[in-house]
Residue frames as a rotation matrix with the C-alpha (Angstrom) as fourth column:
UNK 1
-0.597 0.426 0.680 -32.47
-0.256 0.702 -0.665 -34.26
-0.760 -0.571 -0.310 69.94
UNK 2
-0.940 0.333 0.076 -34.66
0.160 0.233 0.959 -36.26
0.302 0.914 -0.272 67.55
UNK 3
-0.109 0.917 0.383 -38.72
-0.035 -0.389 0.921 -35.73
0.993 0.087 0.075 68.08
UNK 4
-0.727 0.356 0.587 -40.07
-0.608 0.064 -0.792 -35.02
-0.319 -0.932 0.170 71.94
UNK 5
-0.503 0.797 -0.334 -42.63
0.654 0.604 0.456 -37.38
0.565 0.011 -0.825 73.20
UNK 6
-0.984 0.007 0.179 -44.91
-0.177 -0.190 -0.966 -35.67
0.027 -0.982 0.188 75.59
UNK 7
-0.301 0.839 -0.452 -48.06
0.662 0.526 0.535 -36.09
0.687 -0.138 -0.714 77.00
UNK 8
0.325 0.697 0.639 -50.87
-0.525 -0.429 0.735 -33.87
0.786 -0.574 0.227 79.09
UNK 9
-0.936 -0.345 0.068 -49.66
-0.257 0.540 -0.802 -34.77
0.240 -0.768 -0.594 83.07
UNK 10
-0.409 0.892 0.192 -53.45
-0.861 -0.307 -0.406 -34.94
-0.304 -0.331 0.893 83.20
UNK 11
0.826 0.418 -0.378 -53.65
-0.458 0.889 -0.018 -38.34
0.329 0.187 0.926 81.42
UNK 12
-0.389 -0.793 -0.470 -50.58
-0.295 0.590 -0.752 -39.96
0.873 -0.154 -0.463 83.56
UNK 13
0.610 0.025 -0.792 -51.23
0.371 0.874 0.313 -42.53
0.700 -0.485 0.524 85.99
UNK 14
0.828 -0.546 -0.129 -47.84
0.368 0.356 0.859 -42.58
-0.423 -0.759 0.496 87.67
UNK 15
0.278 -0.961 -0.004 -43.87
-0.488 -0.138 -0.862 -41.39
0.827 0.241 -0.507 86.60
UNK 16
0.551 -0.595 -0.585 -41.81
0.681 0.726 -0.097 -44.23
0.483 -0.345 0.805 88.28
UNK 17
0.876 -0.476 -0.084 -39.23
-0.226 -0.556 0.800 -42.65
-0.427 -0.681 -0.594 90.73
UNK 18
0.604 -0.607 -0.517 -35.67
-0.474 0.249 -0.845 -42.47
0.641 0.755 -0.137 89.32
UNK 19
0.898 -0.379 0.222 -32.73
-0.017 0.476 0.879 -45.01
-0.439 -0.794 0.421 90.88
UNK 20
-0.187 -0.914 0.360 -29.26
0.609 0.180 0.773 -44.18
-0.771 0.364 0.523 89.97
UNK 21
-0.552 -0.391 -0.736 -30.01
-0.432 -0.622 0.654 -41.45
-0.713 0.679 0.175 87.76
UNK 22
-0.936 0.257 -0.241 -32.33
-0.146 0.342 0.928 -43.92
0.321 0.904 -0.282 85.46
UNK 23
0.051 0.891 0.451 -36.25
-0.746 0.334 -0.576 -44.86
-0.664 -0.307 0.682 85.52
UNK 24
-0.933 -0.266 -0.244 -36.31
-0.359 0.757 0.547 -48.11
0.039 0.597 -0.801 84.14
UNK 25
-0.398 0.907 0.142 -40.29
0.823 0.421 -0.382 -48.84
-0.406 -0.035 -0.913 84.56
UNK 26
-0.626 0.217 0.749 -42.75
0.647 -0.390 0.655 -47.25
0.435 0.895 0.104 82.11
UNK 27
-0.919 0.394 0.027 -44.55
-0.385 -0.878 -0.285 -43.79
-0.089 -0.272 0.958 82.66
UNK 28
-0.633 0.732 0.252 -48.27
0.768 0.636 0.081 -45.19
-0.101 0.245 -0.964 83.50
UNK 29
-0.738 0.654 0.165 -51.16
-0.364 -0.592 0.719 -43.34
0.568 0.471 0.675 81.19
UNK 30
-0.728 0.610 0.313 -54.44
-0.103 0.354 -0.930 -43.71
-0.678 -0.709 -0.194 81.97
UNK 31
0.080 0.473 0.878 -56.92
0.473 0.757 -0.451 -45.57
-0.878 0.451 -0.163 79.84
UNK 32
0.375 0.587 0.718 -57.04
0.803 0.182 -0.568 -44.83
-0.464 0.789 -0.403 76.34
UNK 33
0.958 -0.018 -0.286 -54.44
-0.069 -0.983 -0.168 -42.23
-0.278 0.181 -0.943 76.41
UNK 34
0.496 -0.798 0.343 -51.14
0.864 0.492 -0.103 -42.17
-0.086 0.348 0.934 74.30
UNK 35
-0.196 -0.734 -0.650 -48.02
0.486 -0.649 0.586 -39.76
-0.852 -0.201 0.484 73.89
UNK 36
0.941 0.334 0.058 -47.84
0.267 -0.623 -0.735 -37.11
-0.209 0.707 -0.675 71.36
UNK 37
-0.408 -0.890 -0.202 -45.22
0.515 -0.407 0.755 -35.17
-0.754 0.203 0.624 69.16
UNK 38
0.461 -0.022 -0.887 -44.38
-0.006 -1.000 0.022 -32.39
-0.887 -0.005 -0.461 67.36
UNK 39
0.183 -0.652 0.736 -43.15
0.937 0.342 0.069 -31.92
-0.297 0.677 0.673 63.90
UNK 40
0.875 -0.341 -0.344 -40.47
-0.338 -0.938 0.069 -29.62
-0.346 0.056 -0.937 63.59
UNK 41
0.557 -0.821 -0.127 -37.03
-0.244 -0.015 -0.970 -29.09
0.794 0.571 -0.208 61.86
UNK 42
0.682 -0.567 -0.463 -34.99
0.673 0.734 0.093 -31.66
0.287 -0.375 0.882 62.98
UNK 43
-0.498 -0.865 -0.062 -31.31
0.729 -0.379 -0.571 -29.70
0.470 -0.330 0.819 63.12
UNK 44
-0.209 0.443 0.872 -33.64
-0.067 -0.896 0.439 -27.23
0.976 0.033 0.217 65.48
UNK 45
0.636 0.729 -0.252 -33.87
-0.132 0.425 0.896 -29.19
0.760 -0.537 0.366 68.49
UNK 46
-0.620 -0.680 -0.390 -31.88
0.213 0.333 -0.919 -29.34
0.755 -0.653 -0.061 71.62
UNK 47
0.817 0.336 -0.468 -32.60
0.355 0.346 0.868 -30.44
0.454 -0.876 0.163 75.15
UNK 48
-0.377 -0.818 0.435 -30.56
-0.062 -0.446 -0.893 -28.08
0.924 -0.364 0.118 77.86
UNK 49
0.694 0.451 -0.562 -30.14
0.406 0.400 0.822 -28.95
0.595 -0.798 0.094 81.39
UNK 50
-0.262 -0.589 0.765 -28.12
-0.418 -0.645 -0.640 -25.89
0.870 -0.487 -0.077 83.56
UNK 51
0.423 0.114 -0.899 -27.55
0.886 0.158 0.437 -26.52
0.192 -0.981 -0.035 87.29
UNK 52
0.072 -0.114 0.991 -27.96
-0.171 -0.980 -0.100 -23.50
0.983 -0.162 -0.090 89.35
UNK 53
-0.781 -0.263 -0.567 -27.54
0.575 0.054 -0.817 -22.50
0.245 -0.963 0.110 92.94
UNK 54
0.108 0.948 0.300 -30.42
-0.185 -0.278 0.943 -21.02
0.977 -0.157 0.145 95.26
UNK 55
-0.049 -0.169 0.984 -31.22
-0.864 -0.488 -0.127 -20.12
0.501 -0.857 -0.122 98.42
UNK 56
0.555 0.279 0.784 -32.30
-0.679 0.697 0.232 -23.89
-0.481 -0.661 0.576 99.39
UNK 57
-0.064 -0.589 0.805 -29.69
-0.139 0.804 0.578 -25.38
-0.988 -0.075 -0.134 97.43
UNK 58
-0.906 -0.315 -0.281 -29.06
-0.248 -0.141 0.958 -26.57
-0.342 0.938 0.050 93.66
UNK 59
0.149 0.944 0.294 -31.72
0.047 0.290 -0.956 -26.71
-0.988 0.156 -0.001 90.98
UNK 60
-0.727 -0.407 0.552 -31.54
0.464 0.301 0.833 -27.63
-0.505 0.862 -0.030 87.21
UNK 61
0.141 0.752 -0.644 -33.21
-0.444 -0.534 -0.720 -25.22
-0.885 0.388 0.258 85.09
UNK 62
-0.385 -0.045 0.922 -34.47
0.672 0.671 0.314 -27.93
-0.632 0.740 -0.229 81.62
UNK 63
-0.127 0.645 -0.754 -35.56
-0.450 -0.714 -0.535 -27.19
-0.884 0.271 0.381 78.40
UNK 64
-0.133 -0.036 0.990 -36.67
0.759 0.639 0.125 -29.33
-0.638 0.768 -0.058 75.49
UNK 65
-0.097 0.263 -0.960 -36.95
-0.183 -0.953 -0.243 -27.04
-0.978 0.152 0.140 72.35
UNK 66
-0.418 -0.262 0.870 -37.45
0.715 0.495 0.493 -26.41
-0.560 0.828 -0.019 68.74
UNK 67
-0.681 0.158 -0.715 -38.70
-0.594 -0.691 0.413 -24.66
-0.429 0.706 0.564 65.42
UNK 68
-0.267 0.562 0.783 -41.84
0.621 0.722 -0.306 -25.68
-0.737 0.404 -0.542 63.79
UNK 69
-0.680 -0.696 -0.229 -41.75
0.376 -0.599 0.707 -24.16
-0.629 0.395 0.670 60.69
UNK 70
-0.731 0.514 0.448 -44.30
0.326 -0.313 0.892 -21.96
0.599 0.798 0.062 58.21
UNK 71
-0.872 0.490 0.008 -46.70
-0.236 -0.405 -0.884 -19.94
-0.429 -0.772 0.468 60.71
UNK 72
-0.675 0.716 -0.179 -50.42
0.033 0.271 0.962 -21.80
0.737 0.643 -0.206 60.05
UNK 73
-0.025 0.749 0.663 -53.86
-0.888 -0.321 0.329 -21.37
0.459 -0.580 0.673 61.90
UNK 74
0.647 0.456 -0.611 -54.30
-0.125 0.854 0.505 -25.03
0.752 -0.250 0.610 62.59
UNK 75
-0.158 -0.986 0.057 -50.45
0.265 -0.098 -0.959 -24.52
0.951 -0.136 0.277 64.06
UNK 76
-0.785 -0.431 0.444 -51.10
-0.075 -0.646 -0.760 -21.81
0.615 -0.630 0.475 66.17
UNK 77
0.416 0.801 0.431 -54.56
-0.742 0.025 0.670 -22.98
0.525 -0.599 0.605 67.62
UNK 78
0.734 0.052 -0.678 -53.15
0.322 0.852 0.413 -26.17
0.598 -0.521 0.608 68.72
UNK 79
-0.399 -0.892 -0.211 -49.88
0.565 -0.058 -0.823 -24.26
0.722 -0.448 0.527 70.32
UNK 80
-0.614 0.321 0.721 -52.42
-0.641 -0.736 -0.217 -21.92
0.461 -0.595 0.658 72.34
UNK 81
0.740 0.653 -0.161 -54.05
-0.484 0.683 0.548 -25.24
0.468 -0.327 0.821 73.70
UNK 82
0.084 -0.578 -0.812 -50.72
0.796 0.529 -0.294 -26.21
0.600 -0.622 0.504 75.08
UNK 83
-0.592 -0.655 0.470 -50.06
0.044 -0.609 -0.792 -23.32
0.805 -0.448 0.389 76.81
UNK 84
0.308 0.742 0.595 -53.15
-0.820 -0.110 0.562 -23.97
0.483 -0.661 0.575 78.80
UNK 85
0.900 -0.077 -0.429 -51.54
0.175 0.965 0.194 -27.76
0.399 -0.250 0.882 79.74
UNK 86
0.167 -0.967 0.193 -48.60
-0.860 -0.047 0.507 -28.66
-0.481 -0.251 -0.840 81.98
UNK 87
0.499 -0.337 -0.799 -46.20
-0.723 0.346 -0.598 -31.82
0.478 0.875 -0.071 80.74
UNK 88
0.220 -0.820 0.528 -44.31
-0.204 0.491 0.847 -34.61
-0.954 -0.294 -0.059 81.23
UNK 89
0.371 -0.479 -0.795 -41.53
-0.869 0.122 -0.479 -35.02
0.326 0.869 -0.372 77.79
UNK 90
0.614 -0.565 0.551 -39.39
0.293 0.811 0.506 -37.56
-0.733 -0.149 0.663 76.70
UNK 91
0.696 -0.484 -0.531 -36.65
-0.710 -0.576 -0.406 -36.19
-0.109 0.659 -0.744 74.92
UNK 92
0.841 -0.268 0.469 -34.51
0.213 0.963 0.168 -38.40
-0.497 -0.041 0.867 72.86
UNK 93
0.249 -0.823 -0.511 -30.75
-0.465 -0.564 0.682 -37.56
-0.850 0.068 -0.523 71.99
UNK 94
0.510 -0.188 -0.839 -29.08
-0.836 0.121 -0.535 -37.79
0.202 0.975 -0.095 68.59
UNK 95
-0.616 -0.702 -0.358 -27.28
-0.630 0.712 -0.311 -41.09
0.473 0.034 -0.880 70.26
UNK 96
-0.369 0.841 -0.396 -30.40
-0.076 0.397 0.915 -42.39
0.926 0.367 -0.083 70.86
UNK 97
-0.609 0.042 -0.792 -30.72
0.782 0.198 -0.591 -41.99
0.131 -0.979 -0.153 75.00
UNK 98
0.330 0.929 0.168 -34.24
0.438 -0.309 0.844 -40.92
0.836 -0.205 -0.509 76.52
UNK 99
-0.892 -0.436 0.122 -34.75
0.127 -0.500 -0.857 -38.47
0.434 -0.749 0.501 79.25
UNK 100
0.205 0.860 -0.468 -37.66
0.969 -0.111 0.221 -38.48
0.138 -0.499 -0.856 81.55
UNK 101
-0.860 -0.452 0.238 -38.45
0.417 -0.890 -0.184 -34.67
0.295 -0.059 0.954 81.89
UNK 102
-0.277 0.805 0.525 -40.98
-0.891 -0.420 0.173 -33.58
0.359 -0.420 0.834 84.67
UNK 103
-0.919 0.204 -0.338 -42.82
0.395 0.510 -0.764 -35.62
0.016 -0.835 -0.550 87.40
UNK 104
-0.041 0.992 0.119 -46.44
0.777 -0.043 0.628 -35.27
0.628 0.118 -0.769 88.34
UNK 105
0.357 0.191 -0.915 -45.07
0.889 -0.371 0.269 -33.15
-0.288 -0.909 -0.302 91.16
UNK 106
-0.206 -0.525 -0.826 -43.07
0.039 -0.848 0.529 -30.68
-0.978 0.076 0.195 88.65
UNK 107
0.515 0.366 0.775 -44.74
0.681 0.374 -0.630 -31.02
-0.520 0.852 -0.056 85.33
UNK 108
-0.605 -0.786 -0.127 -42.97
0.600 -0.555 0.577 -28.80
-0.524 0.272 0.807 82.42
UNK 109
0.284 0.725 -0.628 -44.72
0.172 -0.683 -0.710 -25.91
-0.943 0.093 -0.319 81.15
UNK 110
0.031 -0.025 0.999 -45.13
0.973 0.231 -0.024 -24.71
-0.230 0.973 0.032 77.56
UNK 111
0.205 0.315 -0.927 -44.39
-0.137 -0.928 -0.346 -21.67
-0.969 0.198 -0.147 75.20
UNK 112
0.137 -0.237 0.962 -44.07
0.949 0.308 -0.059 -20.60
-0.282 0.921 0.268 72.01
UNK 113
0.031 -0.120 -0.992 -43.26
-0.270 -0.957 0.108 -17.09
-0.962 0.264 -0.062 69.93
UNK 114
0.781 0.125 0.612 -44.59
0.608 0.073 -0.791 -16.89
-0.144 0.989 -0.019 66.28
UNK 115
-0.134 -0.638 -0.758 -41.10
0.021 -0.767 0.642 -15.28
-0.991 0.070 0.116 64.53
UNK 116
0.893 0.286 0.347 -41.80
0.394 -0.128 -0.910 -13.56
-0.216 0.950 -0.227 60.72
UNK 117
-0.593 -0.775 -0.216 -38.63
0.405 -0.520 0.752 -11.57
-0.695 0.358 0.623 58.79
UNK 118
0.091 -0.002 -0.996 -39.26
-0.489 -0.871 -0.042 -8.79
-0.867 0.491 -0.080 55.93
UNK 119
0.004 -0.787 -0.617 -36.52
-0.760 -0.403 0.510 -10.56
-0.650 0.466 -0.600 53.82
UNK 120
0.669 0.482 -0.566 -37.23
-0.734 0.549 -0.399 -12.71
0.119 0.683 0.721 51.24
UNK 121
-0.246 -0.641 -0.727 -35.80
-0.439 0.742 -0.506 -15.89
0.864 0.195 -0.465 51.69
UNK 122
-0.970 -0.229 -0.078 -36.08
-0.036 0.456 -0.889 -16.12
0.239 -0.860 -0.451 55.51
UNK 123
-0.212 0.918 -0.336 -39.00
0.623 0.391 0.677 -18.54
0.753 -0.066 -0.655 56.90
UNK 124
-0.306 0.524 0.795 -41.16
-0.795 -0.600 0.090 -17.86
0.524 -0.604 0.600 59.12
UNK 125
-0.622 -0.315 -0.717 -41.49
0.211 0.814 -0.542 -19.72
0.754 -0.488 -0.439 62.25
UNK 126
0.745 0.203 0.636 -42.75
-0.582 -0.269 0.768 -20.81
0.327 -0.941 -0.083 65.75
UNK 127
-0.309 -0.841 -0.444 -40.31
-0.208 0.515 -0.831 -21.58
0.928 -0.164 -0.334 68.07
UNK 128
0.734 0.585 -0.346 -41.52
0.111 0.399 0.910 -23.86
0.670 -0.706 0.228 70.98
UNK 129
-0.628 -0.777 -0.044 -39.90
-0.413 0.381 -0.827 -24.71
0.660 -0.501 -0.560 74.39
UNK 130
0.532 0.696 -0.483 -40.99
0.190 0.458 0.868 -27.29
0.825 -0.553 0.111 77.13
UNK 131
-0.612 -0.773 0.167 -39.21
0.037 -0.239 -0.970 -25.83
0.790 -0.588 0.175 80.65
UNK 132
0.986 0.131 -0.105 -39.12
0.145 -0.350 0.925 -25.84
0.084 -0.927 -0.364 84.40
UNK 133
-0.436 -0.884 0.170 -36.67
-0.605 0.149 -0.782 -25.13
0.666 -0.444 -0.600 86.84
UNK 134
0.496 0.288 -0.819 -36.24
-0.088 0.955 0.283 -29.28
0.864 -0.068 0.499 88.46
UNK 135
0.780 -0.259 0.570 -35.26
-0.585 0.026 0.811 -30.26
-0.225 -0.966 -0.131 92.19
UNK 136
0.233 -0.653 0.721 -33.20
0.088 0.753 0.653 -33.16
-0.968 -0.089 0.233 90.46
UNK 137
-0.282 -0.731 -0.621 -32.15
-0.674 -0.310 0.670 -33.70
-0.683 0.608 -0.406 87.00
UNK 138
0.341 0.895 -0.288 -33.79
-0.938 0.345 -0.038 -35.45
0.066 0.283 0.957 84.37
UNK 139
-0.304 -0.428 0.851 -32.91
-0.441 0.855 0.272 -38.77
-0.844 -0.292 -0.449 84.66
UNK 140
-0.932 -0.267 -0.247 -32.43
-0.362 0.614 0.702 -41.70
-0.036 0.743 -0.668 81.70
UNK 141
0.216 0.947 0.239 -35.55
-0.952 0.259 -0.165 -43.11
-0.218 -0.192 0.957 80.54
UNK 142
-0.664 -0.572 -0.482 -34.22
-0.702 0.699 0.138 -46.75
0.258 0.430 -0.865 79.82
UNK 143
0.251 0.837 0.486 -38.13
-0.246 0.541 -0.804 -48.82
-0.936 0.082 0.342 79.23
């Protein structure tokens, strides 16, 4: 996937309802508030959507991920300030199609894991993920 959008479900308005699998009317913010992203190593990113079974029926267990390379303070304060927030992503595939990911009613939590090596050569890293497990599937963002 190429950069996540996401935003604090605390500054959304509204998330449109999906029809056919697509939401085709924009995610409304509330005043003065705009999306956000992450810079991380591109070829690091993928967006994974598993259907499972359960006792009340299927559920889709998402994840938006990545690697944000070179462990830094400024990094790792702002990743311990997400972990206190829930989400709503847009995740955009390498063929350029958007996914709406979370709802005000299922926002997507946040982690991360600082990862270090011994061995000269190999970076150091944090590797993020945005995840729930969803009643539906994300659906197309097409706005």
């Amino acid at each position: 996937i190429a950069i996540p959008s996401f935003i604090p479900v605390d500054d959304v308005l509204q998330v449109p309802r999906a029809l056919n699998s697509q939401v085709t009317t924009s995610v409304g913010l509330k005043p003065a508030k705009s999306w956000y992203t992450l810079a991380f190593t591109q070829q690091t990113a993928s967006f994974v959507q598993e259907e499972d079974l359960g006792a009340n029926g299927a559920f889709y267990k998402l994840a938006v991920a990545g690697i944000i390379p070179k462990m830094k303070l400024a990094t790792e304060e702002t990743l311990q300030l997400m972990r206190e927030n829930l989400f709503i992503v847009i995740a955009t595939d390498n063929n350029g199609y958007r996914r709406l990911c979370g709802s005000l009613a299922e926002p997507l939590r946040f982690k991360y894991s600082a990862n270090s090596k011994a061995e000269f050569g190999v970076r150091n890293e944090y590797s993020f993920a945005f995840y729930r497990e969803l009643r539906n599937p994300a659906p197309f963002y097409n706005v």
